[in-house]
N, C-alpha and C positions, 0 to 999 in steps of 0.2 A: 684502750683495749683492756678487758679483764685480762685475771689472773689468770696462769696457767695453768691451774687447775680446771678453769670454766672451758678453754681454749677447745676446739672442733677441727679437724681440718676435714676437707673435701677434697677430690683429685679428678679432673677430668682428662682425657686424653685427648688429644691429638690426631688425624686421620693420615694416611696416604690410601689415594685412590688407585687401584692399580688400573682399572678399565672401566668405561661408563659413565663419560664425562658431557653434560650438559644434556643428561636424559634426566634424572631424576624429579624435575619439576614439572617430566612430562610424564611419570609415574612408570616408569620403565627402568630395570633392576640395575642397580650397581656392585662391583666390587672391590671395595676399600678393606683396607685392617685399620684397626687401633694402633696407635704407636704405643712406644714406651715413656713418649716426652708429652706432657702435657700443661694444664695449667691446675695450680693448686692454692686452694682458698683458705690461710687458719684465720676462723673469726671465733668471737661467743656472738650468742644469742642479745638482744636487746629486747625489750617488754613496750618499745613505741612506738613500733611500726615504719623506723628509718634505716635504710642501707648506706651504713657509713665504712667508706673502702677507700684503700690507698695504695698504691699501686710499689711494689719494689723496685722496677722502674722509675728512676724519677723523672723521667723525660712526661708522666703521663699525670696530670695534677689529681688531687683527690677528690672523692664524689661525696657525697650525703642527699638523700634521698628520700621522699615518703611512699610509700609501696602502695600506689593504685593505679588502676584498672587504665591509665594511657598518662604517666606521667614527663611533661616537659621535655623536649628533648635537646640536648646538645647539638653543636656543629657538627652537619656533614663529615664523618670519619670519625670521631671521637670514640674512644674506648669505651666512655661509661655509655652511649646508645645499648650495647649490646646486656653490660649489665642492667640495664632500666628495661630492655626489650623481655628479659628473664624477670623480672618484676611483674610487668604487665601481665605473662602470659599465665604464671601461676594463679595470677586473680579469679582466672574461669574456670580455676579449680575451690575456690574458697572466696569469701569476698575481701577486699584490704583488711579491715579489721581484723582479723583470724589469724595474719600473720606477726608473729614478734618481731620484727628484724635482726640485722645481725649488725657486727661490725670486727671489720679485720683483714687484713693484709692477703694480696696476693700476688702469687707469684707464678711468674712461665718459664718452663727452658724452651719453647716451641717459640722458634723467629715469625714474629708477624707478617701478615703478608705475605705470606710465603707460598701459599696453596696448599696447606697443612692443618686448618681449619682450626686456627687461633682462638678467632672468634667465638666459633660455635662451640668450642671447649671454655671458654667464660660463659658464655651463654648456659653452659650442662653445668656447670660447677657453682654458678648463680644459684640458677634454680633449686638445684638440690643441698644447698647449705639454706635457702630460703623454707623450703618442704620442711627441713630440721625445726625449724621455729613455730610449728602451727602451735597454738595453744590447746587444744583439743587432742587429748591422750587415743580417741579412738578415731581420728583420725587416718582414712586409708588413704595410701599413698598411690598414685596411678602404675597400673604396670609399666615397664620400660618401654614398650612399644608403644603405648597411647602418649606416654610424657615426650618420645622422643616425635612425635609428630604434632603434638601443640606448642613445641620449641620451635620446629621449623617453621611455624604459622607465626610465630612469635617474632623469630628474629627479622620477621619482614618490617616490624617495627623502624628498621635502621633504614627503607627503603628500597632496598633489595630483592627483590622478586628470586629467591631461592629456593631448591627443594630445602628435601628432606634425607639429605643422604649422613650429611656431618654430624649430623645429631642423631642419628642411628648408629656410626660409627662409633660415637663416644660412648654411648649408653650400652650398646649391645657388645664393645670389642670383647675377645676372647683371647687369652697368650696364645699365642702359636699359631692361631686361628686367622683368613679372609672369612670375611661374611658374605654372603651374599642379600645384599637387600631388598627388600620390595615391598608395592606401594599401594594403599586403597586397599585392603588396610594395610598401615604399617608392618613388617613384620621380617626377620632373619634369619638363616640358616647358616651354615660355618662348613669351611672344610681346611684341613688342617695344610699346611707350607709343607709340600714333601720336603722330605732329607734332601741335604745338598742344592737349596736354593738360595738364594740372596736377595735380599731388596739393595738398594741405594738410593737416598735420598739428596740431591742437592741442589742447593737455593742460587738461583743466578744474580742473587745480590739486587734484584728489578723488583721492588714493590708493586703489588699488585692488590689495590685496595677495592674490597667490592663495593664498600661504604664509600668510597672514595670517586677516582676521577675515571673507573673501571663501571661505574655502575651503571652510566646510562648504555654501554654498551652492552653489557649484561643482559641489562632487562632487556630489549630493542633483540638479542636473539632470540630469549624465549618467546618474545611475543611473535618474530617471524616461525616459528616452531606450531604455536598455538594458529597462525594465519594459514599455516599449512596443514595441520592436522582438520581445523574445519572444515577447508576447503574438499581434502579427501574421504572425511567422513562421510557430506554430502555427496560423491561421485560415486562412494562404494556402501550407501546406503547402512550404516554403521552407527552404532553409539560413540560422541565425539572420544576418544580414548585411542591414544598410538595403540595399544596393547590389542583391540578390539580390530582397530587396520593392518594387524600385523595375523591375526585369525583369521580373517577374513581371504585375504590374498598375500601372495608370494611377494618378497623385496624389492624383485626383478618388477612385477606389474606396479608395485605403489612406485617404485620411483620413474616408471615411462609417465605414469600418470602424473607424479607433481611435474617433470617437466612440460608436460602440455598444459597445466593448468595454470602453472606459477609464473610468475617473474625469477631470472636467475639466483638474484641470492637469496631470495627465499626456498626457493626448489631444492639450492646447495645446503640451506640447513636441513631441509626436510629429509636429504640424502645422508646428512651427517646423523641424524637421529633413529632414521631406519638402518643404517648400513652397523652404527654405534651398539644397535641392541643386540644387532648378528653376532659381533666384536662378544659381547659380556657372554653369549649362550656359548660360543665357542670359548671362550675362555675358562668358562664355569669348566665343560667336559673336559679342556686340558688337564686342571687343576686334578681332577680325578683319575685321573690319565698320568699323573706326574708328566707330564708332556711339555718338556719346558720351551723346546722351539716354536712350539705352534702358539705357546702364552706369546712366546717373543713376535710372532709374528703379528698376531691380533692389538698388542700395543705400540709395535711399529706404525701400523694402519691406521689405527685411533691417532694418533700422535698427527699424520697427513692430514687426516680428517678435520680436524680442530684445525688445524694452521689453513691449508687450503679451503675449506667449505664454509667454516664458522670465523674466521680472519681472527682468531685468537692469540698465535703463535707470535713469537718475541726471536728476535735474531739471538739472544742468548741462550735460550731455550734450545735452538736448532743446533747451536754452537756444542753443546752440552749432552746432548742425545745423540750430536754426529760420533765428540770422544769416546762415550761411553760406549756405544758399539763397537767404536775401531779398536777397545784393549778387550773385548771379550763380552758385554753384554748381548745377550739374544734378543731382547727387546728394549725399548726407552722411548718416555713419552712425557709432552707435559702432564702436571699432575693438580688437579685443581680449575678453578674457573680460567688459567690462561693469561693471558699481558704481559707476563712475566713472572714471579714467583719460580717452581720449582719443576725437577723433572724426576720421576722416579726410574731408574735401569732394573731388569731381572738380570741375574747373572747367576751360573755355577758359583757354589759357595768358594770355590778354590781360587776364584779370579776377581772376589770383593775388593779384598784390600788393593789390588791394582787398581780398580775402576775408582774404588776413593782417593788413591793416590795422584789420580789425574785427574780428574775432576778437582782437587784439591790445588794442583798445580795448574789447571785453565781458571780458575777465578784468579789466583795469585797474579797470573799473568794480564786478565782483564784490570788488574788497579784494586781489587778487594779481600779485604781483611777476614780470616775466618770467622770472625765473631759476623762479619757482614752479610756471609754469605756461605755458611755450614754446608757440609756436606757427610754422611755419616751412614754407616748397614743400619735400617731401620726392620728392629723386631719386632713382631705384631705382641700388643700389651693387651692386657685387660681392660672392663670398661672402667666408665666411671664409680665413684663409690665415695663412703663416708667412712670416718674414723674418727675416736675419740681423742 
């Protein structure tokens, strides 16, 4: 490691999604925040073109790397896929050569796994200590919204057929601020957490790796999503695009149609996806609305939706969202691709600390350690960013 005078650090955040889960790769808006936990990279610069990184973890052994256009990849799950995926993807911004590499330690408070977008916060934090090194002074750097959607393209490096929601999160969060995001092109708007709201975030202690033993199921939804959206594009004479079937005709007509047209669990995602985008436009108008019941009610919904239609849900998940409702939250729902990982509750700010206090005491009581399985009021952070 160079001197501490050379040293850089980067800081990527972290997401929680509040509503709008398992639409984004079918280009249909989501509403996540930034958190305030994320992951954070100090390196210097290097002049040979290698990514040399060592995790403050040591559970996660060190990488070293030559930064081009599809280099090598590690085993299924491995941490450094997603920094080498952030390698790749800046290449079709410049060619290898252009970039100096870096080398330097990083570090997360964000529990992996968790549905909190670990990853794709290594992924933002990559890239952009990588962008730091071009050697060309004139040099322009992508706007946020084009880089955060050549990430998402990127991180599929790891195999994972994902949007582009988390990498919009990180790049785009705002303090104080939900975004609302959307797709083709990239692109976000913001409306601030009225007074008196609360988030809660808490981890069911259940990894849920998308790189991992989660992914073929993953992808195998979107692609029944994709088998349903063709399918009724062709019935209702449309451009293939949910957003286009959703213009077209009423919620009510597309989902009598995919049940005539589909097999059941295809149909049932197709109903999660259409019914899901109803979920985020009502929840947007809540949010402006300070209308906290109707938030609550629309991520109740989402929450059924995912576990019944999409077979996502996790017994601990359901364990976790029944609590949180029964001391006071209005809504709770999983948060994230699903398997397991986390759930986020809305609550009056007056009845937080309760709902973390019990949620704190239902993991204690399942066998797990708070390092294992956090639970914590998550404020909406800023995005990503660099520092000297």
């Amino acid at each position: 490691m160079a001197s501490e005078s050379d040293t850089r650090v980067v800081r990527a955040p972290g997401r929680v999604n509040l509503i709008g889960e398992h639409i984004d790769y079918h280009d249909l808006p989501v509403m996540p925040m930034a958190l305030t936990r994320g992951v954070e990279i100090r390196y210097a610069p290097r002049a040979d073109g290698r990514v040399v990184l060592r995790n403050a973890d040591h559970r996660f052994e060190p990488l070293d790397f030559l930064i081009e256009e599809d280099p090598p990849r590690s085993p299924r799950g491995h941490w450094g896929n997603y920094v080498r995926a952030a390698a790749a993807a800046v290449c079709e911004l410049a060619p290898p050569g252009a970039w100096g590499g870096l080398e330097g330690v990083v570090h997360s408070d964000l529990p992996p796994a968790a549905g909190l977008s670990s990853s794709s916060a290594l992924v933002v934090a990559t890239a952009l200590a990588i962008l730091d090194t071009h050697g060309d002074p004139d040099f322009t750097p992508p706007t946020r919204p084009r880089l955060a959607a050549l990430l998402a393209r990127g991180e599929r490096y790891v195999g994972t057929a994902g949007g582009g929601m988390d990498q919009s999160a990180s790049l785009g969060g705002r303090a104080g601020s939900v975004l609302r995001v959307t797709f083709d092109p990239v692109g976000w708007t913001f409306r601030d957490v009225p007074e008196g709201w609360a988030v809660v975030v808490a981890h069911t202690g259940v990894h849920a790796e998308k790189s991992g033993a989660a992914q073929r199921a993953y992808n195998d939804l979107r692609s029944r999503g994709e088998v349903a959206r063709d399918a009724l594009t062709a019935e209702f004479d449309t451009a293939p695009r949910f957003a286009d079937l959703r213009a077209a005709a009423t919620t009510e007509t597309l989902l009598a149609a995919a049940a005539r047209l589909l097999d059941p669990p295809t149909a049932a995602v197709a109903a999660h996806v259409l019914t899901e985008a109803d979920r985020v436009d009502a929840a947007w108008e809540a949010l402006a609305r300070a209308d906290l019941p109707s938030f609550g009610r629309a991520m109740d919904a989402s929450h059924a939706s995912l576990t019944e239609r999409c077979g996502v849900g996790h017994p601990r998940l359901d364990a976790l969202a029944v609590e949180a409702r029964r001391v006071g939250a209005v809504g709770a729902r999983l948060t994230g691709a699903g398997f397991g990982g986390s759930i986020v509750a809305l609550a009056e700010d007056r009845v937080a600390d309760r709902i973390v206090e019990t949620l704190r005491a239902a993991n204690r009581a399942a066998g797990l350690a708070p390092a294992e399985a956090p639970v914590f009021r998550a404020e909406p952070g800023a995005g990503a960013g660099r520092s000297r």
